[in-house]
C-alpha positions as CSV (number, residue, x, y, z in Angstrom):
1,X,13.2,-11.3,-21.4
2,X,16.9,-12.1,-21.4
3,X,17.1,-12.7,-17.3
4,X,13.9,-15.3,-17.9
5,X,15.6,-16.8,-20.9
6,X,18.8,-16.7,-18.6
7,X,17.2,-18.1,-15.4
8,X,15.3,-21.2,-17.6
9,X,18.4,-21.9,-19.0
10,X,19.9,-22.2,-15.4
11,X,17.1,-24.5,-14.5
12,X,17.3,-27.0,-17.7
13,X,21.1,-27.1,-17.1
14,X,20.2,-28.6,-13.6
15,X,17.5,-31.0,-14.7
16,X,20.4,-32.3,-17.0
17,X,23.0,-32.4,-14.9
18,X,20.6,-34.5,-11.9
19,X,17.6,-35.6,-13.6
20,X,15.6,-33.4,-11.3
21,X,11.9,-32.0,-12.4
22,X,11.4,-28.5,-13.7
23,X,9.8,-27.9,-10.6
24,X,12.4,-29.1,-8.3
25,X,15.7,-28.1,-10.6
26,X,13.8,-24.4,-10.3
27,X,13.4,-24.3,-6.4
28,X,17.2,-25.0,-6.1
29,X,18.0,-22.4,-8.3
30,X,15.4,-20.3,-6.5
31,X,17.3,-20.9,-3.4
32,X,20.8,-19.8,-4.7
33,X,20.1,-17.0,-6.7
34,X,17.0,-15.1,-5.7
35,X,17.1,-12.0,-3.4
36,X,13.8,-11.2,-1.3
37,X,13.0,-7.7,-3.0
38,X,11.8,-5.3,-1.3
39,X,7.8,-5.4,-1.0
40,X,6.6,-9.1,-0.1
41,X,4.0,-9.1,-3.1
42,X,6.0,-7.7,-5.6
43,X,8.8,-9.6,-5.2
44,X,6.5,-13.2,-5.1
45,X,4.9,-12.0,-8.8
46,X,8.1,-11.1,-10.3
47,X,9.5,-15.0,-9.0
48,X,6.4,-16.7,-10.6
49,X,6.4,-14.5,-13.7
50,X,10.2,-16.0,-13.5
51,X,12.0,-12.5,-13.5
52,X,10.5,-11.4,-17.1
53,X,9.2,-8.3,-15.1
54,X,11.3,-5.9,-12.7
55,X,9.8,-5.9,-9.3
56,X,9.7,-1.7,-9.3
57,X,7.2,-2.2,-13.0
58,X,5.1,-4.9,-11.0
59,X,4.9,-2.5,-8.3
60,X,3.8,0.3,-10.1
61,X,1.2,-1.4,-12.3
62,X,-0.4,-2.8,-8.8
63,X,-0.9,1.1,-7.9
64,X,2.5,1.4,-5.9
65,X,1.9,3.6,-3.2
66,X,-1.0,4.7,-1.3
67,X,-1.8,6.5,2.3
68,X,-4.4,5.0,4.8
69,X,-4.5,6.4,8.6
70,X,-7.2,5.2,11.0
71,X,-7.1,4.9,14.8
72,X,-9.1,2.5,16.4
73,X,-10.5,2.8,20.2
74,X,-12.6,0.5,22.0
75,X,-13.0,0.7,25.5
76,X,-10.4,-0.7,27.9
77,X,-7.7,-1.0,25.4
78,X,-5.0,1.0,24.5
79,X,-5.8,2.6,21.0
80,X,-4.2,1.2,17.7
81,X,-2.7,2.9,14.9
82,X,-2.6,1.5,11.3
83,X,-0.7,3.1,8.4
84,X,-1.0,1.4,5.1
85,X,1.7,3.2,2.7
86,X,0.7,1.3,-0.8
87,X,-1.8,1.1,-2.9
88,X,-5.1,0.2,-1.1
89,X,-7.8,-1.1,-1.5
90,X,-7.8,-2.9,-4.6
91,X,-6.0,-6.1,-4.1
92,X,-2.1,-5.7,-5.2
93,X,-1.7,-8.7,-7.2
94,X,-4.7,-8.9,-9.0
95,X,-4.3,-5.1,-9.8
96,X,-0.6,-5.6,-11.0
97,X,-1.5,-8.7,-13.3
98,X,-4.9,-6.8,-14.3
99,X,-2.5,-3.9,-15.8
100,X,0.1,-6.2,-16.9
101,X,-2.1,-7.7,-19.6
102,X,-1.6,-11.3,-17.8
103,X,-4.8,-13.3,-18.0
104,X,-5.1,-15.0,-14.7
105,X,-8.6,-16.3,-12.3
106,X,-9.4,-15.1,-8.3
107,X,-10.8,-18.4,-7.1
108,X,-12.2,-18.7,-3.6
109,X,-14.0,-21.9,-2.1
110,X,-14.6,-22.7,1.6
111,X,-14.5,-26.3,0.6
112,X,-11.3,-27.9,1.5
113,X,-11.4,-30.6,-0.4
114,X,-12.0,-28.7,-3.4
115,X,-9.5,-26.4,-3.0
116,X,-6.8,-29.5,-2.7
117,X,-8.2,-30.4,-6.5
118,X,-7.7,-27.0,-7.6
119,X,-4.1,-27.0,-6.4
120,X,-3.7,-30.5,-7.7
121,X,-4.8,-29.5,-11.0
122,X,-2.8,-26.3,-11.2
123,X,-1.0,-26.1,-14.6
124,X,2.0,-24.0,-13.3
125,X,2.7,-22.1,-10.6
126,X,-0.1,-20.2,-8.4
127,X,-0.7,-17.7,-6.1
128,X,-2.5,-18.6,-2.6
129,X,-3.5,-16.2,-0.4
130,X,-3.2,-17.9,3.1
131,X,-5.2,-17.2,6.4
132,X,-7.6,-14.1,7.4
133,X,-5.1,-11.0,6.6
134,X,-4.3,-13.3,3.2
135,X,-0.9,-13.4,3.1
136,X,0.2,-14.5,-0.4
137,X,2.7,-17.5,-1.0
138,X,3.9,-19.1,-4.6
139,X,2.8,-23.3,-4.6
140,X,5.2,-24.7,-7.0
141,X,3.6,-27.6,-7.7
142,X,1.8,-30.8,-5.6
143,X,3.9,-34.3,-5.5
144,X,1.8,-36.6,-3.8
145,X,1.4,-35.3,0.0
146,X,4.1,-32.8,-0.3
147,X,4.0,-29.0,-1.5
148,X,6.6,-27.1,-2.5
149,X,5.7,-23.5,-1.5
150,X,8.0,-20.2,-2.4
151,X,7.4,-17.7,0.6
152,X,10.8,-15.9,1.4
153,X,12.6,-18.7,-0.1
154,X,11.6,-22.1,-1.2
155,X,10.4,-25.2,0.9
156,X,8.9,-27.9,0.5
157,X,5.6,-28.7,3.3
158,X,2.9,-31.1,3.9
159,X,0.3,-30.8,2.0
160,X,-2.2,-31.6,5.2
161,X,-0.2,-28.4,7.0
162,X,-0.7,-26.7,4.0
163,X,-4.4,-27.2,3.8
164,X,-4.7,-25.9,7.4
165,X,-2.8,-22.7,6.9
166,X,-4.8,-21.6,3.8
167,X,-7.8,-23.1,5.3
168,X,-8.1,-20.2,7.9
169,X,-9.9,-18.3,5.6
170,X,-11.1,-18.9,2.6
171,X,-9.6,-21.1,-0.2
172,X,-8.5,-18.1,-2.5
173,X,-6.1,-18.7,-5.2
174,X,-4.8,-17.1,-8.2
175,X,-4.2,-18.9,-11.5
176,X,-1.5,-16.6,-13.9
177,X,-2.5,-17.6,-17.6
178,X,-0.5,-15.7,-20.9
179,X,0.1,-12.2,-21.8
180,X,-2.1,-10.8,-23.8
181,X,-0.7,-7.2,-24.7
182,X,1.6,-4.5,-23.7
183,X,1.2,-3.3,-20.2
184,X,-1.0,-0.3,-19.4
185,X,1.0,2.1,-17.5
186,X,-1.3,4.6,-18.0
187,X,-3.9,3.2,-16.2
188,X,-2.2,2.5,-13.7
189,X,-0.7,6.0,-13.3
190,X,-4.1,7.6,-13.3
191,X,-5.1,5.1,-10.8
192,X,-2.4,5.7,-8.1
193,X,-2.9,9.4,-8.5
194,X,-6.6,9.1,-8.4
195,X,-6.6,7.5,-4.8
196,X,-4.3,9.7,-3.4
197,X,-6.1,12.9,-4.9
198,X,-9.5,11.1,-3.7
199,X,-12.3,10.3,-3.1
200,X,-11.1,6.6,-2.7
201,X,-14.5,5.0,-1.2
202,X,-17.6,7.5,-1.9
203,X,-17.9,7.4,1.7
204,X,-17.5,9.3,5.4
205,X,-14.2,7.3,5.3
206,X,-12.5,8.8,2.4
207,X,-11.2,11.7,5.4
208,X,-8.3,8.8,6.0
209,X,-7.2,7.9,2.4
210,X,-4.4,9.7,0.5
211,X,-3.8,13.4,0.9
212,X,-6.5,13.8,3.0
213,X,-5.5,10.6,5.9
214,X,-1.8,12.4,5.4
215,X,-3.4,15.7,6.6
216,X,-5.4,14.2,9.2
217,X,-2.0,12.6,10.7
218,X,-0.2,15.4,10.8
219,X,-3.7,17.2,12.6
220,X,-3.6,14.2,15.1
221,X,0.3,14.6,15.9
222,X,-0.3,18.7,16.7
223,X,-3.3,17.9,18.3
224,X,-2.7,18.7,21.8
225,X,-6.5,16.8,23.5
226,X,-8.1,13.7,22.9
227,X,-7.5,13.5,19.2
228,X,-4.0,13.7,19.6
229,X,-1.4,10.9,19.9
230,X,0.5,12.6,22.9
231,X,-3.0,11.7,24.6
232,X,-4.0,8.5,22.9
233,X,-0.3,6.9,23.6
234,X,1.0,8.3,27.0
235,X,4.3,7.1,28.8
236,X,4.8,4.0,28.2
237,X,2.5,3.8,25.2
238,X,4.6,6.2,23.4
239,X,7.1,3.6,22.4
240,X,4.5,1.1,21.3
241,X,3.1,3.7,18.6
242,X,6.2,4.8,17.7
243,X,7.4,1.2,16.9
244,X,4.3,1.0,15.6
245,X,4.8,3.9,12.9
246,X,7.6,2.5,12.1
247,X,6.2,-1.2,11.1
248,X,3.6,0.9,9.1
249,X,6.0,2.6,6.9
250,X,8.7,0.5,6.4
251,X,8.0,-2.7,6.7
252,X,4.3,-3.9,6.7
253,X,2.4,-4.3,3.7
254,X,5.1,-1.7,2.3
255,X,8.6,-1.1,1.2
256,X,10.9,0.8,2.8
257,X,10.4,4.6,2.1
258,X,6.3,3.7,2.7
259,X,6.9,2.2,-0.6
260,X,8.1,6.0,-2.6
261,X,11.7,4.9,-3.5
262,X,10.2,1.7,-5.1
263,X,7.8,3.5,-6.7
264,X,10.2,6.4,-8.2
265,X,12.2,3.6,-9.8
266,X,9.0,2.5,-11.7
267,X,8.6,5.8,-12.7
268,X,12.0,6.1,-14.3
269,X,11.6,2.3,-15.9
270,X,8.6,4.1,-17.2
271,X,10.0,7.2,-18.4
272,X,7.8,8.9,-16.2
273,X,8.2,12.2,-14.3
274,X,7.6,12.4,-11.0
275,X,10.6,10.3,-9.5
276,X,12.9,12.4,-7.7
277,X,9.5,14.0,-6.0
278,X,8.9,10.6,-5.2
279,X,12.6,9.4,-3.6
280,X,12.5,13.0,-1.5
281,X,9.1,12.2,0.1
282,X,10.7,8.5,0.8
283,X,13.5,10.0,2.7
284,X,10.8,11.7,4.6
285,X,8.8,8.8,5.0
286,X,11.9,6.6,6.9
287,X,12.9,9.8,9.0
288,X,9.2,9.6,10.3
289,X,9.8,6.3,10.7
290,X,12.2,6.9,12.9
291,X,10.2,8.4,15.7
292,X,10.7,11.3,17.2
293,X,9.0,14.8,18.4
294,X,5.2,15.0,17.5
295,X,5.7,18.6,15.7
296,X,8.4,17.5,14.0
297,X,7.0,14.5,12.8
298,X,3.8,16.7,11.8
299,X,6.2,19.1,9.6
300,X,7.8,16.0,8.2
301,X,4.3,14.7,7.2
302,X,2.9,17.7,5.4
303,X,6.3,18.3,3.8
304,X,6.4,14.8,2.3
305,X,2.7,15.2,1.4
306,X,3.5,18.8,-0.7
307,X,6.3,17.2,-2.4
308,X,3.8,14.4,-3.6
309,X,1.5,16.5,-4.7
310,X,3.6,18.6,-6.8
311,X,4.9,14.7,-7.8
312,X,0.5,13.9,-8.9
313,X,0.8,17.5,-10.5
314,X,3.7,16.7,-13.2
315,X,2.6,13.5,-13.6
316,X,-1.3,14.3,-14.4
317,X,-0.5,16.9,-16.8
């Protein structure tokens, strides 16, 4: 509570000192004094919850990490490889505010226009998850045909461009309300550990979540036929998996370490065991990142996936 109080007071001394809106006065001191974190969606809630939460705790109480391997093939096209290294599939925001105790409402129109009147009518700052994959930006606030939109910094757009960005998809926004209680760590713990422990969907796809889609990519990597990545990404190929990999598990959708080191600091905000599991299997993690001999990789897989299960062991105990 003392950075909010700290940042607001930062914000009010600007308003005096130019006459500037809240609104404004806070985008400037957005754009001086706020790193970009180290997940995308973590970092975002922590700015519009003005810094009263660490990004690790939101993090954490969204489900942190996560393991999803699939490989898809169609015929003609070189296979691709997707990695997601948080939690998934329950949305991350949502999830984190859910366990946060923060009231907040999932809205989703296809109307356009109704969208604009929702943004309009916004009494702080929102959440808008833009296009198909539904990439989430902070909106500010609306002055006349301008919006001023915090994504990796603050801006300021038209409103009609903005329209037409979030208009690829649906309209889906998310309205943050008051807290309403202490935050359930707990929950989300047995959540996290739940999904990587499985089963994740009750279905035929549950083989590619958690420990069980680690297993399988370590399988694939050994896997000297048609299952195996030294078939599905020959010669040239081999460089665009690889980079591939690497996008997966340190960059997209995750933070670096696919997302472990973040999570282990959550752990010790929490008081939690389970951290220093949690920072080893990261260093794993970024060395697989890196590329490299399929065997190799495949040790470096299952060793990072026994040091995460002892990790599940200590903390479901």
């Amino acid at each position: 509570m003392t950075e909010q109080k700290s940042f607001k007071r930062l914000v009010r001394a600007r308003m005096e000192r130019t006459g500037e809106s809240y609104t404004t006065a806070r985008r400037h001191v957005l754009e001086k004094a706020r790193p970009t974190g180290q997940m995308h969606d973590s970092w975002l809630l922590r700015e519009i919850l003005d810094d009263e939460w660490s990004e690790a705790m939101l993090a954490g109480l969204a489900g942190g990490i996560g393991f999803m391997y699939f490989v898809f093939e169609y015929k003609g096209h070189t296979p691709t490889m997707t990695i997601v290294a948080r939690h998934h599939p329950a949305p991350f925001i949502p999830t984190a505010l859910m366990h946060a105790k923060i009231q907040h409402d999932v809205t989703t129109t296809t109307s356009a226009r109704k969208a604009e009147t929702q943004l309009r009518n916004a009494q702080g700052p929102v959440i808008c998850l833009l296009g198909k994959e539904k990439h989430p930006v902070g909106v500010l606030g609306v002055d006349g045909d301008t919006v001023t939109v915090h994504n990796h910094g603050t801006s300021t757009q038209k409103l009609t461009e903005f329209m037409t960005s979030w208009g690829q998809g649906k309209h889906e926004m998310i309205s943050i309300g008051e807290r309403t209680g202490e935050p359930d760590v707990q929950a989300a713990i047995e959540m996290t550990c739940e999904h990587l422990t499985g089963p994740v969907l009750g279905n035929n796809f549950d083989v590619n979540f958690g420990f069980s889609g680690m297993r399988k990519l370590a399988e694939q990597l050994r896997d000297k036929g048609k299952k195996g990545w030294a078939q599905r990404w020959p010669g040239d190929t081999r460089n665009e998996v690889m980079q591939r990999l690497h996008d997966c598990l340190e960059v997209e959708y995750t933070a670096p370490g696919a997302t472990r080191p973040l999570y282990a600091d959550f752990l010790d905000e929490a008081g939690l065991p389970g951290a220093q599991e949690f920072r080893q299997s990261g260093e794993l993690w970024s060395e697989i990142a890196r590329g490299g001999d399929h065997d190799e990789l495949a040790r470096k897989v299952d060793e990072a996936r026994s040091i995460e299960e002892r990790a599940v062991r200590r903390l479901m105990s």
